[in-house]
C-alpha positions in Angstrom: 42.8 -18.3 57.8 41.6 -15.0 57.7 42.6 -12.6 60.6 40.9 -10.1 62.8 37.7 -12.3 63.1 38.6 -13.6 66.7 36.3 -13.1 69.0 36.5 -10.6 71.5 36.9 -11.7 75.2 35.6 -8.2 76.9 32.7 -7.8 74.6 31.6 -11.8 75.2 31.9 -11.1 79.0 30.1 -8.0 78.4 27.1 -9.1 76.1 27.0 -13.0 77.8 27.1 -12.2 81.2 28.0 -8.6 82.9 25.0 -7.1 81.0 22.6 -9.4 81.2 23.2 -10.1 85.2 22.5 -6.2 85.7 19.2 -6.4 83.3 18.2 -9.6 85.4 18.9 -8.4 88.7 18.5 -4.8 88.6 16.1 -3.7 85.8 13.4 -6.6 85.1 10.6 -5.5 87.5 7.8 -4.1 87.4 9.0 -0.4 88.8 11.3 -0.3 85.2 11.7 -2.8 82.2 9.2 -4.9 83.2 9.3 -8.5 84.4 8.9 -10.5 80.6 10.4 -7.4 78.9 13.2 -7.0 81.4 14.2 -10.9 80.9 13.7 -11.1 77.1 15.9 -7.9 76.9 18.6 -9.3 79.0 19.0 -12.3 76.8 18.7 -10.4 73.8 22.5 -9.7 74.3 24.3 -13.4 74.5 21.4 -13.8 71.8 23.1 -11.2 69.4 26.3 -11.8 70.0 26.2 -15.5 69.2 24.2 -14.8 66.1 26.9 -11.9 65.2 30.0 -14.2 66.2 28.2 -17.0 63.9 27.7 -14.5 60.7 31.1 -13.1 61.2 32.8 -16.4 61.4 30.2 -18.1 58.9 30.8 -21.2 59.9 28.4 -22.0 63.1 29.7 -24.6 65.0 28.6 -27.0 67.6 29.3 -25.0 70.7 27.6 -22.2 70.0 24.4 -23.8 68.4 24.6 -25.2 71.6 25.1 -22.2 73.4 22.4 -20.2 71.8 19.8 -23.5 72.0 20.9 -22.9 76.0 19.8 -19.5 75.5 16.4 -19.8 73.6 15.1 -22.6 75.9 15.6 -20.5 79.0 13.5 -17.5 77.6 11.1 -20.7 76.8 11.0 -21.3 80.3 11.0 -17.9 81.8 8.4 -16.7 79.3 5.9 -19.8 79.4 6.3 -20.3 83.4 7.6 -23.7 83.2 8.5 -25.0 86.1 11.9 -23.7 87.8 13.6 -27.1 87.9 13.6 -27.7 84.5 16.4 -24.7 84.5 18.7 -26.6 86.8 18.3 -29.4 84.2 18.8 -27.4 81.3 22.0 -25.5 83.1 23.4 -29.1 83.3 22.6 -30.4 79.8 24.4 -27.9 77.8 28.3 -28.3 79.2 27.5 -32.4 79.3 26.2 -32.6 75.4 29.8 -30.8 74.9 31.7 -33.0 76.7 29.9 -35.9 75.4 30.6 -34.5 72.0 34.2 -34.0 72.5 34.4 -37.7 73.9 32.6 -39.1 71.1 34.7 -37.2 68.9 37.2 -39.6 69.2 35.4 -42.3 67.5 35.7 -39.9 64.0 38.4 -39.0 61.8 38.6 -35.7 63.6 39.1 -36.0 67.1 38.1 -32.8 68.5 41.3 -32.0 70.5 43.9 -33.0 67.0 41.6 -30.5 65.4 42.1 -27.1 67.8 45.6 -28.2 69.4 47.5 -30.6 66.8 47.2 -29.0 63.7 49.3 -26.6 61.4 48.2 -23.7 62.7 49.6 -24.3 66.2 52.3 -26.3 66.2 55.2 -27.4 63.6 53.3 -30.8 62.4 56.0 -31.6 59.5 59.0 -31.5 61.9 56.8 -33.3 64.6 55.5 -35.9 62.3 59.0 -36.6 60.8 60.2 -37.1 64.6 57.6 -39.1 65.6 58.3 -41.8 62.7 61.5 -41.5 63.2 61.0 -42.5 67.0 57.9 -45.1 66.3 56.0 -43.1 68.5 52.7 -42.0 66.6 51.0 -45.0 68.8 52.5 -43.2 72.0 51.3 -39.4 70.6 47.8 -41.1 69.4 47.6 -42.0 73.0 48.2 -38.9 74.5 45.8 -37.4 72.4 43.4 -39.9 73.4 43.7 -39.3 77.2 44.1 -35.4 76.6 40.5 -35.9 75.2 39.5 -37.2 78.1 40.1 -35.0 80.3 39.1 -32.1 78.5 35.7 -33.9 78.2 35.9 -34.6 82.0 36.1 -30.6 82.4 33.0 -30.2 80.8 31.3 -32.9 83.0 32.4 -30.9 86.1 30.7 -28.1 84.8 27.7 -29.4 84.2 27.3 -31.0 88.0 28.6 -27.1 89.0 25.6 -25.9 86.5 22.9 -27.8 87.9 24.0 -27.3 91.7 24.4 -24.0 91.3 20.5 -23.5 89.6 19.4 -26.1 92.2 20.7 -23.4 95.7 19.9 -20.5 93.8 16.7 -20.2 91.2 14.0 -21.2 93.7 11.3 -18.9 92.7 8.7 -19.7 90.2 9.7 -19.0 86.2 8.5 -15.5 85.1 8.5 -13.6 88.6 10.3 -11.0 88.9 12.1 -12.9 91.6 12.9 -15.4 88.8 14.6 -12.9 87.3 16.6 -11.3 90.1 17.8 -15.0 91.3 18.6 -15.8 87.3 20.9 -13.0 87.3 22.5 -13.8 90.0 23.3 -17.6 88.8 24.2 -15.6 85.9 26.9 -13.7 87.4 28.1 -16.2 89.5 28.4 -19.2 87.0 31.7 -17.8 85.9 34.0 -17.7 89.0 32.1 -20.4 89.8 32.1 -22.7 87.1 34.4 -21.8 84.6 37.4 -21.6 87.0 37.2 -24.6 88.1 36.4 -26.4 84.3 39.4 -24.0 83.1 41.6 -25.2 85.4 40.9 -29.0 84.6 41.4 -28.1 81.1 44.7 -26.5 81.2 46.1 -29.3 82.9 44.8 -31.7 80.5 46.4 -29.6 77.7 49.9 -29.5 79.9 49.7 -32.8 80.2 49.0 -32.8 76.2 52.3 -30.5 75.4 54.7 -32.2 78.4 54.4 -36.0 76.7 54.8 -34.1 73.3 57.4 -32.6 74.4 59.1 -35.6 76.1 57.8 -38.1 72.7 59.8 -35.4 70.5 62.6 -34.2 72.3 61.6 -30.8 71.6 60.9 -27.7 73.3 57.9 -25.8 73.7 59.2 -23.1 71.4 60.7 -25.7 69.1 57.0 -27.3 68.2 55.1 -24.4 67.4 54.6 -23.5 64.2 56.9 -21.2 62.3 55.0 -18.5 61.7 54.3 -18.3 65.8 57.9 -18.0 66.5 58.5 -15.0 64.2 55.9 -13.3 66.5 
């Protein structure tokens, strides 16, 4: 793999939701952007930076086709004055269609969580596997994996109840105002304290959970089952 073409954390939070709250809550009115200028220039930002992250990367993956469909059909309703609870909705759908996705992941030959925490780029998988066999326990680690997937999948579900309560208490105002706007920053700026603490927190356990019954399968250490090339680091 190819280095340098992680994404950056402070230019996401930037571009997906510090800038685009101030645009929304501050700037789309009629005394300066504009109420439909103001909110198709605020998410012009996650816009471009999904598109950029997506050319960079060139491989566009599920999450953020996702994530910029999330995008697009909120300036559908904001532009074309659908009615405000279709947002709530729409807030909802997006983090449940990922953990549906990671669920049903399972049922192909690569289970989303084997493919970003068990492969070679993370962990030693030739000293693992070797251990494994040796102990019979590839049923035991399948199994893990299994539940790991789970709850990973179950973080995502939280989200999306969090999502949809969240747009419920505050986007009241009708789509297009510029109180629409103002109250679509604000869900904006509050859906990551909010909403990804909470999901991040459900996910970290389920990937302790993940590394303490490799750990205790293996008889390794943490530092022992990463890959090589992590250690020298």
């Amino acid at each position: 793999m190819s280095k340098g073409k992680n994404e950056n954390p402070l230019l996401s939070l930037l571009t997906s939701i510090i800038i685009p709250a101030v645009i929304l809550s501050k700037f789309a009115n009629e005394e300066y952007l504009g109420v439909v200028p103001g909110f198709i220039i605020a998410l012009a930002f996650p816009v471009g930076q999904g598109l950029y992250e997506i050319i960079k990367t060139r491989k566009p993956g599920f999450i953020s086709i996702i994530g910029l469909a999330s995008i697009f059909l909120t300036g559908i309703i904001g532009i074309l004055q659908l009615p405000t609870e279709w947002l709530a909705f729409k807030e909802a759908s997006v983090p449940l269609l990922i953990g549906m996705a990671v669920v049903l992941s399972l049922k192909t030959r690569y289970p989303l969580v084997k493919k970003l925490f068990f492969n070679d780029s993370l962990l030693d998988m030739e000293r693992i596997g070797k251990i494994l066999d040796e102990k019979n326990a590839r049923g035991a680690m399948e199994k893990t994996l299994k539940i790991s997937t789970y709850m990973i999948g179950g973080s995502f579900l939280l989200s999306a109840v969090l999502n949809f309560i969240l747009a419920k208490v505050i986007v009241t105002s009708p789509s297009g105002t510029e109180a629409f706007n103002a109250e679509l920053g604000r869900l904006t700026a509050l859906s990551y304290p909010v909403i990804a603490l909470p999901s991040t927190i459900v996910m970290c356990v389920a990937l302790w959970y993940l590394f303490a019954k490799l750990k205790k399968l293996t008889g390794l250490e943490f530092e022992e089952l990463i890959a090589p090339e992590l250690r020298e680091k």
